[in-house]
gemmi code that builds the backbone of each chain (N, CA, C; Angstrom):
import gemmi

chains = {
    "A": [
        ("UNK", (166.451, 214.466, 113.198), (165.014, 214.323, 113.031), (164.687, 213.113, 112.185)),
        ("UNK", (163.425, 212.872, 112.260), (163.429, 211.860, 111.512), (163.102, 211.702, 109.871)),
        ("UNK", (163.724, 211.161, 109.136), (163.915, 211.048, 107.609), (163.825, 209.385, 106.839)),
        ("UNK", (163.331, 209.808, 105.868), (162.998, 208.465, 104.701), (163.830, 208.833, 103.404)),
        ("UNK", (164.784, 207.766, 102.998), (165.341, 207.681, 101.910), (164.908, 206.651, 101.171)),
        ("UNK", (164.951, 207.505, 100.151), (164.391, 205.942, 98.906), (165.474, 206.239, 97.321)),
        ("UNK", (165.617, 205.040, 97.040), (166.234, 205.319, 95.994), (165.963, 206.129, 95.052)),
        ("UNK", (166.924, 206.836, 94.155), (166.835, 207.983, 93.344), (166.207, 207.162, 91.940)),
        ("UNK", (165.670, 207.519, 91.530), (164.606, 206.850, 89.990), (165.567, 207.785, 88.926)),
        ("UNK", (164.796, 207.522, 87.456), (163.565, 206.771, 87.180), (164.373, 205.382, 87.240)),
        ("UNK", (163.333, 204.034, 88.028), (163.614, 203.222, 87.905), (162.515, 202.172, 86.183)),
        ("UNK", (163.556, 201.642, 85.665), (162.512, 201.875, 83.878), (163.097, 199.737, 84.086)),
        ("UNK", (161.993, 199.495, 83.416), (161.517, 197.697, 83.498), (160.601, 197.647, 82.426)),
        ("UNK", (160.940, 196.265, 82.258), (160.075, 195.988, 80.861), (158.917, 195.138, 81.766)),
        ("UNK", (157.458, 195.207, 81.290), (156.691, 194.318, 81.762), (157.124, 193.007, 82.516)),
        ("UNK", (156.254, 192.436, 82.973), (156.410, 191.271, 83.778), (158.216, 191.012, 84.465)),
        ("UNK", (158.548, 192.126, 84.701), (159.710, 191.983, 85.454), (159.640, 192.002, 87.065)),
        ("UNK", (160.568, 191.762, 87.810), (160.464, 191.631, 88.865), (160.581, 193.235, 89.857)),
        ("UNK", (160.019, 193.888, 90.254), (160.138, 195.076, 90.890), (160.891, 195.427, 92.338)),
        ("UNK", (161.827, 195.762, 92.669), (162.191, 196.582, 94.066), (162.478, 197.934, 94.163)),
        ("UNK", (161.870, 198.720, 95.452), (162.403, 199.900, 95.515), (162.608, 200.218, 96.577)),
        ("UNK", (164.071, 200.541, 97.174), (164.245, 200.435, 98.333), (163.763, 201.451, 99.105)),
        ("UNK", (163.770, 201.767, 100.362), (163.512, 202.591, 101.513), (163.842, 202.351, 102.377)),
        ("UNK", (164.310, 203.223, 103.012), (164.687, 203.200, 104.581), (165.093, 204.418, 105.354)),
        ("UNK", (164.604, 204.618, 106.941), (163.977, 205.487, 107.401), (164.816, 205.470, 108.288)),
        ("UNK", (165.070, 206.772, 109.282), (165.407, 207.251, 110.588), (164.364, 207.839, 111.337)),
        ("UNK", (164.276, 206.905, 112.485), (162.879, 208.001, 113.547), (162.863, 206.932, 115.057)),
        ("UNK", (162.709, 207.694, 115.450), (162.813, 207.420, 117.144), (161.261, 206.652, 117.112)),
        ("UNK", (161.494, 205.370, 118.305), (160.144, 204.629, 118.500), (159.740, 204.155, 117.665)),
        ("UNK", (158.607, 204.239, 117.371), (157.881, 202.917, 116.646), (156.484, 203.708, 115.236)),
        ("UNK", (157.270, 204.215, 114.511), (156.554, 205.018, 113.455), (155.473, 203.696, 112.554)),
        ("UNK", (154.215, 204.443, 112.518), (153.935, 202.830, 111.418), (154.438, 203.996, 110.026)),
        ("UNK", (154.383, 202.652, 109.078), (154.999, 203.205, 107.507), (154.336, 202.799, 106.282)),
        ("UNK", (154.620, 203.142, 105.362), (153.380, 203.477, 104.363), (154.523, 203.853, 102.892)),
        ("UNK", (153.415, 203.206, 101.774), (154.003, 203.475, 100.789), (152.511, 203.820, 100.046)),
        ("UNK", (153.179, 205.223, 99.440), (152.023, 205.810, 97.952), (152.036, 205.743, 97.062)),
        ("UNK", (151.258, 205.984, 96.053), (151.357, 205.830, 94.586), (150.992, 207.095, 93.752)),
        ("UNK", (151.241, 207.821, 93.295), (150.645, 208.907, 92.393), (150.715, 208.666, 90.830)),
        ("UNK", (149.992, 208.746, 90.731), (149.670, 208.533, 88.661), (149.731, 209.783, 88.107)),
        ("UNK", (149.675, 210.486, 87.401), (150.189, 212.040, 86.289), (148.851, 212.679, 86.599)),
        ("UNK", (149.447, 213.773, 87.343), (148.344, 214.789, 87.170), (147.646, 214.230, 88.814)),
        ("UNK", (147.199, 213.494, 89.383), (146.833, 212.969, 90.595), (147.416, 213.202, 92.194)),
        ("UNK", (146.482, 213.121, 93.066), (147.188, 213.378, 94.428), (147.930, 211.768, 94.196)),
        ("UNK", (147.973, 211.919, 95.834), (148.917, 210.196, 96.299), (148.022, 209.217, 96.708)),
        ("UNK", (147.527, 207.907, 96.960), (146.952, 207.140, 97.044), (148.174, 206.379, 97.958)),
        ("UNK", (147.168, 205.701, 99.174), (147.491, 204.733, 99.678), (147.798, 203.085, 99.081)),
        ("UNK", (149.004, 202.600, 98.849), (149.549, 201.689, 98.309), (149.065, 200.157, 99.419)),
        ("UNK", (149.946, 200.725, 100.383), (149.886, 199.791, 101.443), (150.371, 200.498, 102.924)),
        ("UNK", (150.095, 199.901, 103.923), (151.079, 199.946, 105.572), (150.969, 199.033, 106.295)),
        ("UNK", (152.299, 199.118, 106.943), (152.350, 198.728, 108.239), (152.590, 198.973, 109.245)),
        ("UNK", (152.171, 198.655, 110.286), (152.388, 199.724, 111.895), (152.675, 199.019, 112.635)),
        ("UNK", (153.553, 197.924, 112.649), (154.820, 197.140, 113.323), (155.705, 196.316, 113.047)),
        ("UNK", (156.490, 196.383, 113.543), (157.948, 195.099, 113.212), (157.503, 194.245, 112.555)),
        ("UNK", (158.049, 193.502, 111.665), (157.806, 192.546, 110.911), (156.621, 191.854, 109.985)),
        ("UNK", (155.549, 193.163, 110.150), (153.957, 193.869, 109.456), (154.446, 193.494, 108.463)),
        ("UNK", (153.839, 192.440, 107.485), (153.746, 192.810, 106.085), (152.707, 193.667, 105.462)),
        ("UNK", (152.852, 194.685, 104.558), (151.751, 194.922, 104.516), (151.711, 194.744, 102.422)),
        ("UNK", (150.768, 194.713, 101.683), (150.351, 194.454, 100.555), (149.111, 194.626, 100.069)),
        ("UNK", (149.564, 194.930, 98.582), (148.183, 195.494, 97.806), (148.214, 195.126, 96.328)),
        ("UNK", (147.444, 194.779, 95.734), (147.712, 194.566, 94.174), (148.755, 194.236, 93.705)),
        ("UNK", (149.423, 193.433, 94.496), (150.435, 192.832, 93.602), (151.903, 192.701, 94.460)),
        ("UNK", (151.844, 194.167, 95.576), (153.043, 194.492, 95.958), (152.907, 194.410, 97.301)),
        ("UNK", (153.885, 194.375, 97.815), (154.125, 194.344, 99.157), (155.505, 194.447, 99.796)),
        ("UNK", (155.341, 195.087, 101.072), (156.546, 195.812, 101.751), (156.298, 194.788, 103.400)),
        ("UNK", (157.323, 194.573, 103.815), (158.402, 193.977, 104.898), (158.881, 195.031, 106.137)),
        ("UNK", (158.036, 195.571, 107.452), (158.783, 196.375, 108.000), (159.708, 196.031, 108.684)),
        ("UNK", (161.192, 196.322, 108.768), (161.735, 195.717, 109.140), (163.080, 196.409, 110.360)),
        ("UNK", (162.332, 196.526, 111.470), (163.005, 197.637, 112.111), (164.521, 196.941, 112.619)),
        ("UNK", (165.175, 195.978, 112.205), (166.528, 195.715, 112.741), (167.531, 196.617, 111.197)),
        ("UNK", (166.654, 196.446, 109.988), (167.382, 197.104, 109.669), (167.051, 198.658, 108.780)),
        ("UNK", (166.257, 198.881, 109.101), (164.988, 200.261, 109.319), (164.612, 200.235, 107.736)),
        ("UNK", (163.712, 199.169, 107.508), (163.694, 199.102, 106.304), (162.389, 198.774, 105.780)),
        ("UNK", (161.661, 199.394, 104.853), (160.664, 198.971, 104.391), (160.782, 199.013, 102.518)),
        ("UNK", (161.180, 198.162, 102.109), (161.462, 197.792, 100.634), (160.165, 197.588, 99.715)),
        ("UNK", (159.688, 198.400, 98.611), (158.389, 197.573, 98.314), (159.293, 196.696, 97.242)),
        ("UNK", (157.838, 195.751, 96.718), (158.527, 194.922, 95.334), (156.627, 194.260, 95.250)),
        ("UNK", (157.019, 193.793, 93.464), (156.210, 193.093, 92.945), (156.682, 192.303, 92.123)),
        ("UNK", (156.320, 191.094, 92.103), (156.990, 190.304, 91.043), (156.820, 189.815, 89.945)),
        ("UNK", (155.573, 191.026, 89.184), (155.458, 191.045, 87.461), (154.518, 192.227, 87.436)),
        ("UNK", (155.497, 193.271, 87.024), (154.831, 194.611, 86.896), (154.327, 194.895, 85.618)),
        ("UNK", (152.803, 195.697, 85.652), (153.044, 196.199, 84.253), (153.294, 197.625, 83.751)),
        ("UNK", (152.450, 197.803, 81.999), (152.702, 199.035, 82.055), (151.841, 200.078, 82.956)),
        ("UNK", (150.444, 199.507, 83.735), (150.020, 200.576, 84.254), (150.284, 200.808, 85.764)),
        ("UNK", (151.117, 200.130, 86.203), (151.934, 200.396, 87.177), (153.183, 201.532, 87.492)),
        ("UNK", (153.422, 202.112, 85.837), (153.765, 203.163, 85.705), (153.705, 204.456, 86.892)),
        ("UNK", (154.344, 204.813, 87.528), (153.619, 205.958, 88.415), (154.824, 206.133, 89.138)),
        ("UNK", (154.613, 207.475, 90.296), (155.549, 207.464, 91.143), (155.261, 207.065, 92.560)),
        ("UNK", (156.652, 206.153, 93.575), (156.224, 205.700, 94.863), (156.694, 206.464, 95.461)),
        ("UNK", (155.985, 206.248, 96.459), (156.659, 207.286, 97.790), (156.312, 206.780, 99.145)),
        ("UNK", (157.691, 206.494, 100.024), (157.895, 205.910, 100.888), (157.318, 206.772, 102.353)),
        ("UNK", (156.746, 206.713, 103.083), (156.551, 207.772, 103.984), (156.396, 206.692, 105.550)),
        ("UNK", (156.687, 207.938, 106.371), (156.231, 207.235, 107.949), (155.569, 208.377, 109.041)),
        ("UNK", (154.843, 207.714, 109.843), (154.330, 208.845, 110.311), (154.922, 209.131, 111.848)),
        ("UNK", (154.741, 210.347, 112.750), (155.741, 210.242, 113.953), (154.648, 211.609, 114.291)),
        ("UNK", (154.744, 211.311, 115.871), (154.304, 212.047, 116.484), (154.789, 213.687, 116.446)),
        ("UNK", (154.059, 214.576, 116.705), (154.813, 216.055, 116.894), (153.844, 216.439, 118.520)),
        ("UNK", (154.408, 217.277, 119.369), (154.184, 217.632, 120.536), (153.042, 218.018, 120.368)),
        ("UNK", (152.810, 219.309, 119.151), (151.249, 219.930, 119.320), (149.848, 219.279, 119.112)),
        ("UNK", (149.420, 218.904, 119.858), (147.761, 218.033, 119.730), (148.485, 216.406, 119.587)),
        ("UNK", (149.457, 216.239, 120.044), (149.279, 215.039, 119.910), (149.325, 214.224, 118.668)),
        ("UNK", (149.219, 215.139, 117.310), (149.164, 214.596, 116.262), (150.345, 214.208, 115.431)),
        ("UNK", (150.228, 212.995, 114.669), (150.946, 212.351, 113.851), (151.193, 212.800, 112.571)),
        ("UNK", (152.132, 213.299, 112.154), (152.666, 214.142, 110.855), (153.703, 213.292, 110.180)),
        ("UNK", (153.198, 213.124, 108.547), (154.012, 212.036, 107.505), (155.042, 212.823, 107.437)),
        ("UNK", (156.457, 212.339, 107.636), (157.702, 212.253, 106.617), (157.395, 211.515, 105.419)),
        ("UNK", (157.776, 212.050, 104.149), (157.851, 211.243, 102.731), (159.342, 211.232, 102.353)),
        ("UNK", (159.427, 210.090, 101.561), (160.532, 210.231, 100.709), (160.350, 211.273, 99.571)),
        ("UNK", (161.513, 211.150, 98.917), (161.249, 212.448, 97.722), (160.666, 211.285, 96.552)),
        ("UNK", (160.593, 210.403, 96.602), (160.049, 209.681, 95.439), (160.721, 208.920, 94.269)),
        ("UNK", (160.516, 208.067, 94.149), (160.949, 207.086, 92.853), (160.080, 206.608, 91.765)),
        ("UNK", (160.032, 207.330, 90.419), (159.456, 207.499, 89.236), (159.874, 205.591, 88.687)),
        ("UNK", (158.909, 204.769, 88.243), (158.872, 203.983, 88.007), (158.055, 203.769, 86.578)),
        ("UNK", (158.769, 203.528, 85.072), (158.420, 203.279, 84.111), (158.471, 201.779, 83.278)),
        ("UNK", (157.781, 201.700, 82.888), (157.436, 200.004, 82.840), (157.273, 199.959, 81.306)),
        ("UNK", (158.249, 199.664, 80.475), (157.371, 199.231, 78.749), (157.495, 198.021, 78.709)),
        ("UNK", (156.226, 198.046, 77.555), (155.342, 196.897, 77.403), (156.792, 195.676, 76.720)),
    ],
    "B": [
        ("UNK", (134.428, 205.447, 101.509), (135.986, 205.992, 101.694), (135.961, 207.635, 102.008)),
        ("UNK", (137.350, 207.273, 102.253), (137.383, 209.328, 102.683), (137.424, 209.821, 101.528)),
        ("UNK", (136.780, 211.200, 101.374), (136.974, 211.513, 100.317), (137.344, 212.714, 100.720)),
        ("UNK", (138.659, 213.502, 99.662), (139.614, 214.834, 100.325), (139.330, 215.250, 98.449)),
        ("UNK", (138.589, 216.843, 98.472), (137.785, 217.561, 97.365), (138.752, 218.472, 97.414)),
        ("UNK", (139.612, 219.113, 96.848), (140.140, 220.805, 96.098), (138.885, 221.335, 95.065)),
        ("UNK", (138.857, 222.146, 95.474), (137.767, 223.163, 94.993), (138.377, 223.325, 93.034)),
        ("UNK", (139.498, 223.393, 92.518), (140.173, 223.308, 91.409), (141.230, 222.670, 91.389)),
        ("UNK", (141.063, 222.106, 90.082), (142.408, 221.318, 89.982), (143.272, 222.331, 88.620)),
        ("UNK", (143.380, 223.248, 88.220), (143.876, 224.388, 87.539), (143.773, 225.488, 87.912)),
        ("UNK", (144.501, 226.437, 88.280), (144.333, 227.830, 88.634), (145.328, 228.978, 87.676)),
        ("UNK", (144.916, 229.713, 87.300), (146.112, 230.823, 86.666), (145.379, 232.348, 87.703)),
        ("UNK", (146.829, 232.915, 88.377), (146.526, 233.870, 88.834), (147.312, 234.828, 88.233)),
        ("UNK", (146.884, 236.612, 88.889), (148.549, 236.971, 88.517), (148.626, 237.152, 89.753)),
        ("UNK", (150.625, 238.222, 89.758), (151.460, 238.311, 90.906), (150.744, 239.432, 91.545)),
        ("UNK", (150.703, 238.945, 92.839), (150.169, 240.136, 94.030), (148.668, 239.834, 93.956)),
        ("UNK", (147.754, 238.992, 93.535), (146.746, 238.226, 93.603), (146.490, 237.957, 95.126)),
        ("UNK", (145.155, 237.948, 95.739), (145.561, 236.998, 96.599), (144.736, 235.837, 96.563)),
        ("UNK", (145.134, 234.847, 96.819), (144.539, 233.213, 96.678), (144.112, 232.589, 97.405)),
        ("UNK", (142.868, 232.184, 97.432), (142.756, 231.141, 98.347), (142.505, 229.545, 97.532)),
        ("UNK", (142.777, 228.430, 98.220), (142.989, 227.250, 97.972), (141.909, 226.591, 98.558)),
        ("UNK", (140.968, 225.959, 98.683), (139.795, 224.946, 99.463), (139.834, 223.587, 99.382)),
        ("UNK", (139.744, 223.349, 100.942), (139.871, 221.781, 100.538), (138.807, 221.210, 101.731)),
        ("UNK", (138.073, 220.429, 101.597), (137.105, 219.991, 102.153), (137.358, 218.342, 102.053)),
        ("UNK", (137.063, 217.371, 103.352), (137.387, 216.185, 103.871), (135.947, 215.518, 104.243)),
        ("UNK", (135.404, 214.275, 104.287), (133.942, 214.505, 104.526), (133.831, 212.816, 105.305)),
        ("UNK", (135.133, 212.636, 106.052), (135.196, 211.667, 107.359), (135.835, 212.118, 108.740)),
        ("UNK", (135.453, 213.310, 108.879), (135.204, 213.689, 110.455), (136.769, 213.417, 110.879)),
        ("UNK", (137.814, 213.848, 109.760), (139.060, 213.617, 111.020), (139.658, 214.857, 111.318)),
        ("UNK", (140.553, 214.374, 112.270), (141.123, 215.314, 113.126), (142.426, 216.121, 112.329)),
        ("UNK", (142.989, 215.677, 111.528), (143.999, 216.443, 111.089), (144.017, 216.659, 109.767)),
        ("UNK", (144.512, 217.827, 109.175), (144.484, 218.121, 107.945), (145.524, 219.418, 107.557)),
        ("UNK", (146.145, 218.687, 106.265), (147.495, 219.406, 105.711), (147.752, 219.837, 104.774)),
        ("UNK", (148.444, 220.873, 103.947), (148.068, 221.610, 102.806), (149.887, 221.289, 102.679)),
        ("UNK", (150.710, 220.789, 101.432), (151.711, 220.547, 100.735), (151.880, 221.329, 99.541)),
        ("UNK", (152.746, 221.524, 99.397), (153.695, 221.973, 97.491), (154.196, 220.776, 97.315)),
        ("UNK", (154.205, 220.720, 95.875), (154.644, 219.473, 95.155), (155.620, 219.629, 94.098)),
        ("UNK", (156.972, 219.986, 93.785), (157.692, 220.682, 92.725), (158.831, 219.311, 92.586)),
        ("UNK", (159.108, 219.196, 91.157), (159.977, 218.718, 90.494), (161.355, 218.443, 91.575)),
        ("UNK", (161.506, 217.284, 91.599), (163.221, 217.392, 92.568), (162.908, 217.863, 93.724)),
        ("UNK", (161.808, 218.165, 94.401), (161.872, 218.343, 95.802), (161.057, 218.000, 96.710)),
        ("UNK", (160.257, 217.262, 96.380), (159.433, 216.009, 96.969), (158.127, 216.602, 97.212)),
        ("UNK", (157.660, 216.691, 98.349), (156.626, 217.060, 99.404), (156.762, 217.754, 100.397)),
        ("UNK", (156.689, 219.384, 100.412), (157.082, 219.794, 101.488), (155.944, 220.248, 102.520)),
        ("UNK", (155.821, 220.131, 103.407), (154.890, 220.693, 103.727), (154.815, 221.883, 104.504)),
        ("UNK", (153.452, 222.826, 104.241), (153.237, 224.031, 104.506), (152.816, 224.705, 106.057)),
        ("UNK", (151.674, 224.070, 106.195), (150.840, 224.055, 106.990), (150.106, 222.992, 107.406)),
        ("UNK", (150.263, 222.459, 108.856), (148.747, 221.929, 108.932), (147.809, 222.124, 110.169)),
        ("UNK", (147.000, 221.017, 110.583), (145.897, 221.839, 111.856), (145.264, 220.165, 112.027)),
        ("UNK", (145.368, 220.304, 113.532), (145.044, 219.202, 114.202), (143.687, 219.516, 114.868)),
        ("UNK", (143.318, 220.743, 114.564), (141.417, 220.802, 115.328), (141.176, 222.055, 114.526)),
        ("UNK", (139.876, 222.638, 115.074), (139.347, 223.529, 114.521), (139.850, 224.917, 115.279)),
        ("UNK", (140.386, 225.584, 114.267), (140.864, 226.695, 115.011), (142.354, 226.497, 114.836)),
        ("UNK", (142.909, 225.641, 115.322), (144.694, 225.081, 115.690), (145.160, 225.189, 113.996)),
        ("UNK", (146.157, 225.331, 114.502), (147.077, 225.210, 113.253), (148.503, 225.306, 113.282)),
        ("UNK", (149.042, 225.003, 113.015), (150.549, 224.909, 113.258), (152.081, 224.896, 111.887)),
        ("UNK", (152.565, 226.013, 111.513), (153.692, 225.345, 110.319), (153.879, 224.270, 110.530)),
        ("UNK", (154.657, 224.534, 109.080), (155.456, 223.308, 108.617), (156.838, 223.668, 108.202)),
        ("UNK", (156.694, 223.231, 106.897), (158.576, 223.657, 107.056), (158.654, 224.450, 105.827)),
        ("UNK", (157.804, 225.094, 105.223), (157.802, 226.151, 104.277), (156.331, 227.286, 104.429)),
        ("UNK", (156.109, 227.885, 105.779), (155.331, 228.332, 105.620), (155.147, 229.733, 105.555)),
        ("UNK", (156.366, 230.756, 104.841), (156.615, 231.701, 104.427), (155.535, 232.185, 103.294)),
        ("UNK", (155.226, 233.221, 103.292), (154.219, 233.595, 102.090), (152.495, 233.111, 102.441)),
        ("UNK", (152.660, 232.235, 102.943), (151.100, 231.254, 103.195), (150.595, 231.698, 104.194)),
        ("UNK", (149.186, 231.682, 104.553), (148.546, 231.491, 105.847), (147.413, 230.209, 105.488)),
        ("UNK", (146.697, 229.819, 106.662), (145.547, 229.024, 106.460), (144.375, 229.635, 107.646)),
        ("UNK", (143.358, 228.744, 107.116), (142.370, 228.615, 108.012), (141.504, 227.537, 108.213)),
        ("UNK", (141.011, 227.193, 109.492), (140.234, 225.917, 109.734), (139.185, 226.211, 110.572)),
        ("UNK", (138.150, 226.863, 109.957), (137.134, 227.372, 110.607), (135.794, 226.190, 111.110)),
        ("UNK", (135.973, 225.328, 110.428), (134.871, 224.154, 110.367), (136.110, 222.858, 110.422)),
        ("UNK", (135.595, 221.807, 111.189), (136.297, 220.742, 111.155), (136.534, 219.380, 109.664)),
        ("UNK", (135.632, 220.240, 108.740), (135.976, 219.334, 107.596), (136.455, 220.509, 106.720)),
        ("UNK", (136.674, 221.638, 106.975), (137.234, 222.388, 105.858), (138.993, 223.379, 106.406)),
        ("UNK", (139.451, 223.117, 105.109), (140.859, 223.842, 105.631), (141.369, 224.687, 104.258)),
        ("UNK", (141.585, 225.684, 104.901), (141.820, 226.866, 103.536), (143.514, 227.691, 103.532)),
        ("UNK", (144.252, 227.209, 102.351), (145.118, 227.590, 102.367), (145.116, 229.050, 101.302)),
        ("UNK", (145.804, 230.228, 101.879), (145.967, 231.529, 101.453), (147.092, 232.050, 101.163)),
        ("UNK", (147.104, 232.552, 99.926), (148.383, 233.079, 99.431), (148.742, 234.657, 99.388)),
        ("UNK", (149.173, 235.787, 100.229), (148.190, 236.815, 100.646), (148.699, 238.039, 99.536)),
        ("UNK", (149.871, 237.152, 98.769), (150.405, 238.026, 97.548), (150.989, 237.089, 96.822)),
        ("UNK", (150.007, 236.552, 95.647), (151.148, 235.432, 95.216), (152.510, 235.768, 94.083)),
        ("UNK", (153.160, 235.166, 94.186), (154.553, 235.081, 93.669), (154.829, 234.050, 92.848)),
        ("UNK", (155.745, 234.556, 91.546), (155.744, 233.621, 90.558), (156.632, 232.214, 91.201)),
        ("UNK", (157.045, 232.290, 92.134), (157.833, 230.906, 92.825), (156.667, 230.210, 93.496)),
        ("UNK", (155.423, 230.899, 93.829), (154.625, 229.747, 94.324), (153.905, 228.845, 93.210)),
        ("UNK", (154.161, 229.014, 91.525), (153.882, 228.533, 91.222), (153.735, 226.812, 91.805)),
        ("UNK", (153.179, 225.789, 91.198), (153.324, 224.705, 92.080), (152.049, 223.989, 92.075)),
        ("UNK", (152.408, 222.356, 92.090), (151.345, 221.827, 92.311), (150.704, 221.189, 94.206)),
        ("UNK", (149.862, 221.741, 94.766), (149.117, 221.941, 95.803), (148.391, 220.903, 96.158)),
        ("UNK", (148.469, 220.116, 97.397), (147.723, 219.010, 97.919), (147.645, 218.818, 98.740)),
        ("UNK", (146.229, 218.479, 99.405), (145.470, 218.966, 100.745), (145.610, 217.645, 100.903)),
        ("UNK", (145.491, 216.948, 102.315), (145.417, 215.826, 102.711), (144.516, 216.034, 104.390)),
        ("UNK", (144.148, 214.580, 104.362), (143.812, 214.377, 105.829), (143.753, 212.967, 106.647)),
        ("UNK", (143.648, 213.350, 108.081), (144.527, 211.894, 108.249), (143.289, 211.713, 110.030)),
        ("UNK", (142.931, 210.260, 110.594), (142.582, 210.549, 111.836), (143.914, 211.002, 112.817)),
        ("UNK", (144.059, 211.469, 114.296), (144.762, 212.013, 114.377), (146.274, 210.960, 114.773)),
        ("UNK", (146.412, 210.162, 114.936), (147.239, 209.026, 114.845), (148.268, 209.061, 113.497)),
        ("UNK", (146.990, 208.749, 112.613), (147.662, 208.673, 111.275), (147.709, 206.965, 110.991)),
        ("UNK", (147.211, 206.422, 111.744), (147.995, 204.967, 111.578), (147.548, 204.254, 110.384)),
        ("UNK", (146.111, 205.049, 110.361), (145.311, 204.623, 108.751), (145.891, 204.520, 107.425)),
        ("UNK", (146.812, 205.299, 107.375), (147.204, 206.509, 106.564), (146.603, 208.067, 106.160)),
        ("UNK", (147.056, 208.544, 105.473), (147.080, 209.925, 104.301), (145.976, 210.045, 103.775)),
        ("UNK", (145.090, 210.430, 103.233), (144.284, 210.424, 102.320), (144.125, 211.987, 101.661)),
        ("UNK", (145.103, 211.904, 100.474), (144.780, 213.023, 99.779), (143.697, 213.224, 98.410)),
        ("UNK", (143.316, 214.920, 98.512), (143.320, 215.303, 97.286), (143.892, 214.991, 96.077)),
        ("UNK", (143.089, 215.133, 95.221), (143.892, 215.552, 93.733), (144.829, 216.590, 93.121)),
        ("UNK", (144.601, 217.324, 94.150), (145.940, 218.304, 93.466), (145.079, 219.402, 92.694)),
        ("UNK", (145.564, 220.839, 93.477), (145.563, 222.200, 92.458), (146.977, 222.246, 91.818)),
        ("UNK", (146.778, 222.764, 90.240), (148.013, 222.947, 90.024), (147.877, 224.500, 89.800)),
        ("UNK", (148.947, 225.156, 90.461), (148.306, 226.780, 91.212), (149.539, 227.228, 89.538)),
        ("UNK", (149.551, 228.029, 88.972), (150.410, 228.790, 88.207), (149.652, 230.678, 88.126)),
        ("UNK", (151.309, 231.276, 88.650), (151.407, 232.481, 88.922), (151.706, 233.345, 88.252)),
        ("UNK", (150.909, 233.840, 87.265), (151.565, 234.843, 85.732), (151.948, 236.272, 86.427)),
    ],
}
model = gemmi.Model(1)
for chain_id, residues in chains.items():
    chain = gemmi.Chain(chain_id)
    for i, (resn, *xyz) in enumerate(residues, 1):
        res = gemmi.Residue()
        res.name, res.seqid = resn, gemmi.SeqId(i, " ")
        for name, pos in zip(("N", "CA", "C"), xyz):
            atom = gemmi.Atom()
            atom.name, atom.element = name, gemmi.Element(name[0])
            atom.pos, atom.b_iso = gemmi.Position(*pos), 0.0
            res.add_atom(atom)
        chain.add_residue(res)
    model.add_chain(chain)
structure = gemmi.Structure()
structure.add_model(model)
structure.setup_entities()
């Protein structure tokens, strides 16, 4: 079935450092993909997506590469701070038979701490 | 923007309670999903429903039922709760594609005395 791995956290950086967090997915066809953000205590927020090969997609700072030769969607930023603090979560979406509808796989998440 | 409402974002029940959860969406889409959120085990999801009426598991939907009586509202039910459902709870909704993305709630955080 299809699945998203992302690296195991906490990933911990001092300000203005350079950010990556990997991901990468298994799924038949052509899933678009998506990365979230959750802050303490908060649902998930849309980070960024993309919904084809070689889609960049980006937001405030960061941005992810889809990259289906090697099923990969990596985010990064290249000077994080502390309120970037939060957890990501890698997800893709894929069809299911009933209604036709599109249901997210997530990663389990990577806790990202940033001091000043 | 979409906006995805939980009726509470704190709940204390006790065991054998029964619960309901509310979550209301207020951009007319087609699908909508009710998740647990626990330490070390990501996002699982429970239930969700691609129209009014429809509904379909997920991959933990033991203990739970829902309902989707109106197309912007979806109600997750706990019909005896249990101190393992403690947990933090998040409704989401999506058009039916998804290609938009997710758009969730804030999160009930449900605790089961």
């Amino acid at each position: 079935g299809d699945s998203v791995t992302q690296m195991e956290g906490p990933v911990t950086l001092s300000e203005e450092a350079f950010l990556t967090i990997n991901c990468t997915y298994t799924a038949t066809g052509y899933p678009s993909l998506f990365w979230y953000v959750q802050y303490p205590g908060e649902g998930l927020q849309l980070l960024l997506k993309a919904t084809k090969a070689d889609d960049k997609g980006s937001n405030k700072g960061f941005e992810a590469t889809y990259r289906k030769e090697t099923t990969s969607f990596h985010l990064e930023k290249g000077s994080v701070q502390v309120s970037d603090s939060a957890v990501y979560f890698c997800a893709l979406n894929k069809t299911r038979q009933s209604g036709g509808s599109y249901i997210p796989t997530f990663g389990r998440g990577t806790s990202l701490i940033v001091h000043p | 923007d979409v906006k995805v409402t939980q009726s509470s974002r704190y709940l204390v029940k006790r065991t054998g309670e029964k619960v309901f959860l509310e979550c209301v969406q207020d951009m007319d889409h087609e699908n909508m999903f009710w998740y647990r959120q626990d330490p070390g085990l990501g996002l699982r999801l429970i239930y969700f429903s691609y129209d009014v009426k429809m509904k379909e598991k997920g991959d933990i939907p033991e203990g739970y039922s829902v309902s989707r009586e109106k197309k912007e509202r979806f109600s997750l039910i706990l019909e005896s709760a249990s101190t393992n459902q403690t947990s933090m709870y998040l409704c989401a909704s999506s058009l039916r594609t998804g290609v938009s993305g997710y758009t969730f709630g804030s999160g009930t955080r449900l605790t089961v005395v």
